[in-house]
C-alpha positions as CSV (number, residue, x, y, z in Angstrom):
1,X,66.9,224.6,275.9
2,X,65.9,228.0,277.0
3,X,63.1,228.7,279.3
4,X,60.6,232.3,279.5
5,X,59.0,233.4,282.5
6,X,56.8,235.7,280.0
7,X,53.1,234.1,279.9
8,X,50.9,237.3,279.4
9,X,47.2,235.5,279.9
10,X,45.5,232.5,279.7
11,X,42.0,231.6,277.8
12,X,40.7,228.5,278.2
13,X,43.3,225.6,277.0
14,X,45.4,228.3,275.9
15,X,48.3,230.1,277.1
16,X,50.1,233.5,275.1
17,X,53.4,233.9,275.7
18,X,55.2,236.6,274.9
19,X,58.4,235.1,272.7
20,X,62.3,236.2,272.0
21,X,63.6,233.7,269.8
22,X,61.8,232.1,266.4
23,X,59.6,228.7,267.2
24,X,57.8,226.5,265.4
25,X,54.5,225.3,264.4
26,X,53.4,222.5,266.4
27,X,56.5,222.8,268.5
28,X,55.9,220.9,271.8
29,X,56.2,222.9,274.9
30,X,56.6,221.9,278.8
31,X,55.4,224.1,281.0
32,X,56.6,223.8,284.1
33,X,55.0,225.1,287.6
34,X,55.4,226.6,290.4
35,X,55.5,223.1,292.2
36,X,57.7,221.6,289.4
37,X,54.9,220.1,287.9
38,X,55.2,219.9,284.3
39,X,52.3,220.1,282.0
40,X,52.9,219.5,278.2
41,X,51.6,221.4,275.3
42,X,52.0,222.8,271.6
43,X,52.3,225.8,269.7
44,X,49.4,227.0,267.8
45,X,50.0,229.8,266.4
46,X,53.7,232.3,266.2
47,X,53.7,236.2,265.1
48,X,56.8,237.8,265.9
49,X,55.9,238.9,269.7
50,X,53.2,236.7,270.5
51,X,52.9,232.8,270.5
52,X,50.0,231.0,271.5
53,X,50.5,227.2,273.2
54,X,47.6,224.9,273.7
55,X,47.7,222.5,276.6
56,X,47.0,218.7,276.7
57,X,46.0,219.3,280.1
58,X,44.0,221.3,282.5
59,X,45.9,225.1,282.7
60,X,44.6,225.1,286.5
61,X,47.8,225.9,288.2
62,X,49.6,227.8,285.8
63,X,50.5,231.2,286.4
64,X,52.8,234.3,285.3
65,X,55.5,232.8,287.3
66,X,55.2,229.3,285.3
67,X,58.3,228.6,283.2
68,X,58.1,227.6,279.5
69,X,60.8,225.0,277.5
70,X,60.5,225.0,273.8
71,X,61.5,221.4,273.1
72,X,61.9,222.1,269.4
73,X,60.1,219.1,268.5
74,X,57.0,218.0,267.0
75,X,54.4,215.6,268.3
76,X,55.4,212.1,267.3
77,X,53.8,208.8,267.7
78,X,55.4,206.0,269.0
79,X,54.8,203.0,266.7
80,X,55.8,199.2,266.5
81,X,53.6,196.1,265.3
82,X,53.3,195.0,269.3
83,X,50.8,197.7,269.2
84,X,47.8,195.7,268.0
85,X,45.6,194.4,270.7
86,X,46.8,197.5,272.8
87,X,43.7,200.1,274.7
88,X,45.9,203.6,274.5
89,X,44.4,206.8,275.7
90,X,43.7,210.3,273.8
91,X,47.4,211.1,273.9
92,X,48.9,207.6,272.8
93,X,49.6,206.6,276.4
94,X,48.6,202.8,277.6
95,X,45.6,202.2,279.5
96,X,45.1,198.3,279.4
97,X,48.3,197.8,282.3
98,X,50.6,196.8,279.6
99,X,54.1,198.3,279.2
100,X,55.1,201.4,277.5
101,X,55.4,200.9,274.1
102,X,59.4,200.1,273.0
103,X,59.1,202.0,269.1
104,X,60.4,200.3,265.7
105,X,59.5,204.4,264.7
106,X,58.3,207.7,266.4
107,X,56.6,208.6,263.3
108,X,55.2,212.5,263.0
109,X,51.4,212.9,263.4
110,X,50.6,215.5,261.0
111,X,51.3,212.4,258.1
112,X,51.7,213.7,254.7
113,X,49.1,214.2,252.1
114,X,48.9,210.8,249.4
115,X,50.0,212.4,245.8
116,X,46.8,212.2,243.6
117,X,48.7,210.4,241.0
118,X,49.8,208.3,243.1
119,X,46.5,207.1,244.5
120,X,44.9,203.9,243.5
121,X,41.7,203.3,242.6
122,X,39.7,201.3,245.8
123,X,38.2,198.3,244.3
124,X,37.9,195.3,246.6
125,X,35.2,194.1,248.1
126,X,34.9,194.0,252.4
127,X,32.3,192.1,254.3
128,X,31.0,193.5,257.0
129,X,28.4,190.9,257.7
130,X,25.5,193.8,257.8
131,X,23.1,193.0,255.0
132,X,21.9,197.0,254.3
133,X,26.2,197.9,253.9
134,X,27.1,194.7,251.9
135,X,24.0,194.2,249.9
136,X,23.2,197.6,249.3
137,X,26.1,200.4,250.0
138,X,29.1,198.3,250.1
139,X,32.2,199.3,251.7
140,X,35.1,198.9,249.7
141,X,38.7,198.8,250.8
142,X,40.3,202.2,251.1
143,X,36.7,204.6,251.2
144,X,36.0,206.5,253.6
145,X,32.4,206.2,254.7
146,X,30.6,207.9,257.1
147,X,27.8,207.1,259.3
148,X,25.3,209.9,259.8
149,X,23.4,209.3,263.3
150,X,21.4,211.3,266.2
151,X,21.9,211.4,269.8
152,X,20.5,207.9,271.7
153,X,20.8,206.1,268.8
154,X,22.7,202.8,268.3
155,X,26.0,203.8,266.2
156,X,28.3,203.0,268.5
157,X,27.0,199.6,268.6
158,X,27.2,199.2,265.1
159,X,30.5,200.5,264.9
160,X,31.4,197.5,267.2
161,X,29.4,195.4,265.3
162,X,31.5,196.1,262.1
163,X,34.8,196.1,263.9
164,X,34.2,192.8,265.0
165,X,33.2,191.2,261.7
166,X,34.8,193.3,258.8
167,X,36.6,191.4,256.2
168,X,37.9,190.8,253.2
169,X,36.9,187.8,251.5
170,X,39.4,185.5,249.1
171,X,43.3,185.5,250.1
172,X,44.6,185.0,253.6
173,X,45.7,188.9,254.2
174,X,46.7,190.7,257.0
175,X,43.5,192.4,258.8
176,X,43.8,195.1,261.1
177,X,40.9,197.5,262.9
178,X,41.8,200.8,265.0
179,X,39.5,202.1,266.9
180,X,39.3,205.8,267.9
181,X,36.8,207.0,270.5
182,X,36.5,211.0,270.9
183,X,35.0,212.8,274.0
184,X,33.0,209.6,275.1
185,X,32.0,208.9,278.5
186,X,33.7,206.2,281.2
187,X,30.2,203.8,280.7
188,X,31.0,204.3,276.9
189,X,34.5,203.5,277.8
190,X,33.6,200.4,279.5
191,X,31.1,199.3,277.1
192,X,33.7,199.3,274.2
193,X,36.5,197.9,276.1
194,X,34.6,195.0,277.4
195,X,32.9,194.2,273.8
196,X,36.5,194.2,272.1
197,X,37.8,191.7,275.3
198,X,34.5,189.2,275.5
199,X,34.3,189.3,271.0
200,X,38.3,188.6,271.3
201,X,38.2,191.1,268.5
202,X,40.6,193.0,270.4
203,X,43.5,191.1,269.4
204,X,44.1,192.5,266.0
205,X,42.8,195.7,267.2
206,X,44.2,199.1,268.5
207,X,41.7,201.3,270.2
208,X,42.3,204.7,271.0
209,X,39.6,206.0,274.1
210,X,39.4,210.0,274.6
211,X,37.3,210.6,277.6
212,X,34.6,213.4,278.0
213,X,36.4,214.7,281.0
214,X,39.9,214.8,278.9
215,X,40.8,218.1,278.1
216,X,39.4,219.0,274.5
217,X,43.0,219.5,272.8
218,X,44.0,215.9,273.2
219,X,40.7,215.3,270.9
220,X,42.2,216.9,268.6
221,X,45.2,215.0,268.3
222,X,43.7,211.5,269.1
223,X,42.7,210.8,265.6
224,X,46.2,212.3,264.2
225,X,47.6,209.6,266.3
226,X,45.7,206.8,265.4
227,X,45.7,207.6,261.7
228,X,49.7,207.6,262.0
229,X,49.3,204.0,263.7
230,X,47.2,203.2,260.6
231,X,49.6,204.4,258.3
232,X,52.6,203.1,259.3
233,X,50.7,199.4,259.8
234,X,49.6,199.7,256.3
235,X,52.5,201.1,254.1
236,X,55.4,199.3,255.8
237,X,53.6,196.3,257.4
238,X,51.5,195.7,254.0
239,X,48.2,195.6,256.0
240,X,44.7,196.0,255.6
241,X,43.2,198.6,258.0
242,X,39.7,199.8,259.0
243,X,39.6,202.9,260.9
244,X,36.5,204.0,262.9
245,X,36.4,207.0,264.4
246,X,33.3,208.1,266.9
247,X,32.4,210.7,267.2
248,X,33.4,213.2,264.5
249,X,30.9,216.0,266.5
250,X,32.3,215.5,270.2
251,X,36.2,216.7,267.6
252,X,34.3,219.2,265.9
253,X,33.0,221.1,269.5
254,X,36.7,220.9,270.6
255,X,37.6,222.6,267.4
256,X,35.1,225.0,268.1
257,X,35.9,225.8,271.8
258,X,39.7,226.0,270.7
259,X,38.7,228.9,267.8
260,X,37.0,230.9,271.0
261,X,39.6,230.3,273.0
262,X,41.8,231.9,270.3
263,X,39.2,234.7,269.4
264,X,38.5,233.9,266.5
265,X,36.2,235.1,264.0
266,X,33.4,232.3,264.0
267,X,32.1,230.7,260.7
268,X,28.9,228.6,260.4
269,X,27.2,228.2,263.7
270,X,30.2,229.1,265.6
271,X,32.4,226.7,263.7
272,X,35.5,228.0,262.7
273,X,36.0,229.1,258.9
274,X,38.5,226.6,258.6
275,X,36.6,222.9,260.0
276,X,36.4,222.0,256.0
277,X,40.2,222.1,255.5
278,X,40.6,220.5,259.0
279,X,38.3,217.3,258.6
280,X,40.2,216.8,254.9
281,X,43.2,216.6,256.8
282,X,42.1,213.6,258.5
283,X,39.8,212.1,255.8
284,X,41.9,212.4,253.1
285,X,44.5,209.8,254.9
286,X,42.4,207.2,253.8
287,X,42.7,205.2,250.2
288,X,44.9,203.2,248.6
289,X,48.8,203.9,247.4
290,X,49.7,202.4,244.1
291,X,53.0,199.8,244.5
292,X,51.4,199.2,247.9
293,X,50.1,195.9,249.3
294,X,48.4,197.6,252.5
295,X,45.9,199.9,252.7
296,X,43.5,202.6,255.0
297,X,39.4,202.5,255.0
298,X,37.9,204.9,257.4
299,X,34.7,204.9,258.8
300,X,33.6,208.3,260.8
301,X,30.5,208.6,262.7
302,X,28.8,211.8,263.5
303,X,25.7,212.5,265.9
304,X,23.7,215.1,263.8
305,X,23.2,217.5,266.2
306,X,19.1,217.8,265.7
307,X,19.1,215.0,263.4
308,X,19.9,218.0,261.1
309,X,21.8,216.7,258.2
310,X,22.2,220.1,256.3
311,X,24.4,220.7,260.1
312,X,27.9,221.9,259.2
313,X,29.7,218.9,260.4
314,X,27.4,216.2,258.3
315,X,27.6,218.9,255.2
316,X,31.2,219.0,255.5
317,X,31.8,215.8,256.0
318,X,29.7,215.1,253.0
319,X,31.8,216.5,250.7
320,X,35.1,215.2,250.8
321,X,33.6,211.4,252.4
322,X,32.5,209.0,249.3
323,X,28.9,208.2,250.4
324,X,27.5,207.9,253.9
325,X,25.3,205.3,256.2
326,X,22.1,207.1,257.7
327,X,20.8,205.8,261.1
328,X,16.8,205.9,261.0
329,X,15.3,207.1,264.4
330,X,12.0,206.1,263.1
331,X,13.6,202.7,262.6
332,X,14.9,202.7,266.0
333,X,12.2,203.3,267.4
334,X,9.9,200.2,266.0
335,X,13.1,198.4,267.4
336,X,14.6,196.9,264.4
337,X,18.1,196.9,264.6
338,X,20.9,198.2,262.6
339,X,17.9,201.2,261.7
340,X,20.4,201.9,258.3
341,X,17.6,203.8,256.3
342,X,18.7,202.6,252.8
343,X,17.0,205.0,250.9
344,X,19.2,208.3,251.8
345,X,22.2,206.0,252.4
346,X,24.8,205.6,249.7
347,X,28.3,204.5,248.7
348,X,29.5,206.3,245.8
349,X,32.5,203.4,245.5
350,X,29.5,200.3,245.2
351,X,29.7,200.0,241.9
352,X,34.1,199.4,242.3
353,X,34.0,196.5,244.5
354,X,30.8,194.1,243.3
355,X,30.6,191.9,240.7
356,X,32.0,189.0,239.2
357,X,34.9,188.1,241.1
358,X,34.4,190.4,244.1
359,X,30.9,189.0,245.3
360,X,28.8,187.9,242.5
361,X,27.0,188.7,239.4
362,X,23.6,189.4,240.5
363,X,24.8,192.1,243.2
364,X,24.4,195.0,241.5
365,X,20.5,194.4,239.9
366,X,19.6,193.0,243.1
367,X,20.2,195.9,245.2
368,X,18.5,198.2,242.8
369,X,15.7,195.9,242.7
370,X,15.3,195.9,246.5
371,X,15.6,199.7,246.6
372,X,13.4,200.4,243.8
373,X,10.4,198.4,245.8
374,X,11.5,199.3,249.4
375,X,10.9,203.3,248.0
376,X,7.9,202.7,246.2
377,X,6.5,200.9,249.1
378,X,7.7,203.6,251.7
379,X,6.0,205.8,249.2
380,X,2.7,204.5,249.5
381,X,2.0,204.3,253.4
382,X,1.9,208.1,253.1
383,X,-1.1,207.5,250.6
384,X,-2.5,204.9,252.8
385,X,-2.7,207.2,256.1
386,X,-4.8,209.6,253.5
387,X,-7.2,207.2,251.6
388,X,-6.7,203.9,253.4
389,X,-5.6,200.7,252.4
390,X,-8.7,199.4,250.8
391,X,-8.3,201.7,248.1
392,X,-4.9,200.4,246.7
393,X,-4.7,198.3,243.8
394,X,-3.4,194.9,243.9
395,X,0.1,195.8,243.0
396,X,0.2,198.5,245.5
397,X,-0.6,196.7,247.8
398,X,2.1,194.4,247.6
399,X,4.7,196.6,247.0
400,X,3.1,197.7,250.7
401,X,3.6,194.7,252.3
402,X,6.9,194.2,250.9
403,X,8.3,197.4,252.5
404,X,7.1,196.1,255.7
405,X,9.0,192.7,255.0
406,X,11.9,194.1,253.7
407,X,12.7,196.5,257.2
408,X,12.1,192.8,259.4
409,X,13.4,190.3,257.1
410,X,16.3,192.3,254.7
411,X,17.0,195.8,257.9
412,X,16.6,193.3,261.0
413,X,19.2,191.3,262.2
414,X,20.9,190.4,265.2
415,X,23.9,191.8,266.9
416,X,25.8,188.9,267.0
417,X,24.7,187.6,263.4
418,X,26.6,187.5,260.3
419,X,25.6,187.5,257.3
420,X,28.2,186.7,254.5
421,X,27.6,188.3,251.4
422,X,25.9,185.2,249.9
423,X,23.3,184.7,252.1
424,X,22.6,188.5,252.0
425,X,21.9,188.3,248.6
426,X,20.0,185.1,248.8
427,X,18.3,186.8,251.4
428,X,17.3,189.6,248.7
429,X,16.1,186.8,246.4
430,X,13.3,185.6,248.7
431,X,11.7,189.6,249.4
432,X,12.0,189.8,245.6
433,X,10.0,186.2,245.1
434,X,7.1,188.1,246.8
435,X,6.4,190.4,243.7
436,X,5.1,189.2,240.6
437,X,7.8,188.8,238.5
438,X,6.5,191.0,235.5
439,X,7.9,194.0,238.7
440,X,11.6,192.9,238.4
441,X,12.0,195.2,235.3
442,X,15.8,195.8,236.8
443,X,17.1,192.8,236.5
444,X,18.4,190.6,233.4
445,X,15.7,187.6,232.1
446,X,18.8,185.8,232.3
447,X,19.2,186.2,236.1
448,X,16.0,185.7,237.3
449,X,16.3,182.4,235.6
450,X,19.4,181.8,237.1
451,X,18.4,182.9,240.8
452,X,14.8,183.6,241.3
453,X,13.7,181.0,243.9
454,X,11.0,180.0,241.5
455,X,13.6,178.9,238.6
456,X,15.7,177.1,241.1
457,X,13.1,175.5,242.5
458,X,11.3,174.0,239.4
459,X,15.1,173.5,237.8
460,X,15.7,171.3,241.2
461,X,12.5,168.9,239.8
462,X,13.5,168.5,236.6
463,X,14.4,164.9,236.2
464,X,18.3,164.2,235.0
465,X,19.0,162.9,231.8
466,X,20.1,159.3,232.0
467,X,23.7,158.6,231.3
468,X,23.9,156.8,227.9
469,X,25.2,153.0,227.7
């Protein structure tokens, strides 16, 4: 291996070095001090004088004199099924005390793109105990779906909440959640760590922590490395994985402070031209391979910066995701908890993974049911701050109250509670017994007389026939 003594300046996370032999995208690099202190970083970008290296650490230290070693290798994560239940950091390295991790693999980060053809269509049903997901945008097994949020609002815990409890119902299958924390803080940190230990969720778990004070360029490579874990615990392990990734907005700013560093020409609020291209990269490793047993579900969560959801990132992400959650800071605020506003919230997959079979056959006309009231009812407390309440008509006035039921009894529930995907429905049944049943126009006669709490109720009095002699 050759080493250069020819850095020409340093920007930021970046270093340019003036080049005499070809290299390679994504090369690694080791730059090695003064001191002897080696720091290790990538190629970004090759013309044929210039190359431009990004380091995984601070470039405090480094100088003209500095040497550089192209190692003529990629970045490559180290993978084996002793992984699970393992805390790694940013860069793949251990941060529970454990040992180093011995590799079945070193598998390349970058992955490869899944064939269209050969995708499969995501189709099964998982329970995540959270009755505005399952009842009412359900998550099904190789979607990715994000959740939109704001800044001080609960999504981390939710993401916890959904980690610990995900899962799919039926057949005994093998279940596994990684979970990738971006530019969070050490309270953050903490707070996750200690949830996953105390919930023993941990255990079929990987987590992936990427502090604030980590140097922005191992953001970017965090979720590259946990996706590769996913991967390679899915297609050769046949398992089922659920990938969260918080926060998409803390890997966006890196992006964005990387494209400075590089001078380049900005895009969309500062964001380089290219963020579309790069979030696909990483959202597009979700779904399901045909002649595959395993499979990869992601869940990203962004902070909206503003609570501005036409924002680049949320637009973006938007696009290429199948749906998304939104968090409600109104919601928040009256302190009902998970705030999941239903009504802009969607998953485009629903409709795949409910049903007969999957949960049941009522699913579908229920949650339509409970959405068409909840909006009407949202509707008219706007009309009530301008004419008051007295001035409804009966009807209205129900569907009124039953917004307000709906948010505590259907939006409210505990952190530690869950709901399986019967009682959530069952759950749905009792807010729908509060309207008049001549207001159920969108659901089947046939299952109202098979579910409604009324119908059950009177068929439980009916007296049974005598046996004949």
């Amino acid at each position: 291996m050759k080493e250069y003594r020819t850095i020409t300046s340093i920007a930021g996370p970046l270093v340019f070095v003036e080049k005499t032999e070809p290299v390679g995208y994504m090369e690694l690099v080791n730059v090695i001090l003064a001191d002897g202190t080696v720091k290790r970083g990538q190629v970004l970008d090759t013309s044929e004088k210039l190359v431009a290296l990004q380091v995984f650490e601070t470039t405090a230290g480094i100088d003209r004199h500095s040497k550089i070693r192209f190692t003529g290798e990629v970045i490559k994560m180290p993978v084996s099924t002793e992984i699970l239940g393992r805390i790694l950091s940013g860069s793949g390295e251990p941060l529970d005390g454990g040992p180093e991790i011995v590799p079945d693999k070193r598998l390349d980060i970058t992955g490869a793109a899944i064939n269209p053809y050969a995708r499969d269509n995501p189709s099964e049903f998982i329970q995540t105990g959270i009755s505005t997901i399952d009842g009412m945008n359900t998550l099904v097994r190789g979607q990715k779906l994000p959740i939109f949020s704001g800044s001080g609002l609960p999504h981390n815990d939710l993401a916890l909440q959904i980690a610990r409890q995900a899962k799919v119902l039926g057949a005994e299958e093998a279940f596994a959640v990684i979970f990738v924390a971006m530019g969070i803080t050490a309270e953050e940190a903490r707070h996750f760590m200690n949830d996953f230990e105390r919930t023993g969720a941990l255990e079929r778990a990987v987590v992936f922590l990427n502090l604030a004070d980590d140097p922005a360029i191992e953001r970017l490579i965090t979720p590259r490395l946990a996706l590769t874990t996913a991967e390679y615990l899915a297609y050769e392990h046949d398992m089922h994985v659920l990938v969260i990734l918080t926060d998409m907005t803390n890997y966006c700013e890196a992006l964005r402070q990387i494209g400075a560093a590089r001078e380049e020409v900005p895009g969309r609020r500062g964001y380089p031209g290219y963020m579309y291209t790069d979030l696909a990269s990483i959202y597009e490793r979700a779904g399901r391979i045909r002649g595959k047993t395993g499979s990869i579900t992601q869940i990203p969560i962004l902070t909206m910066p503003g609570d501005d959801i036409t924002h680049p990132i949320p637009d973006l992400t938007g696009y290429i995701t199948e749906g998304q959650f939104v968090i409600s800071r109104e919601l928040h605020r009256r302190g009902i908890y998970p705030p999941v506003n239903v009504l802009p919230s969607l998953s485009r997959l629903m409709n795949s993974g409910i049903g007969v079979g999957k949960t049941r056959e009522d699913h579908k006309a229920v949650s339509d049911q409970l959405y068409a009231g909840y909006a009407e009812g949202k509707d008219l407390r706007g009309l009530v701050a301008i004419v008051g309440k007295e001035s409804l008509s009966d009807r209205d006035k129900t569907l009124l109250e039953f917004a307000d039921i709906f948010e505590d009894k259907f939006v409210r529930q505990g952190y530690e509670e869950d709901r399986g995907i019967e009682e959530t429905l069952q759950l749905g049944w009792d807010l729908l017994a509060t309207l008049p049943e001549a207001q159920l126009t969108r659901i089947d006669r046939k299952l109202i007389e098979k579910y409604h709490p009324a119908h059950v109720a009177k068929k439980a009095e009916e007296p049974v026939p005598a046996a004949s002699s």
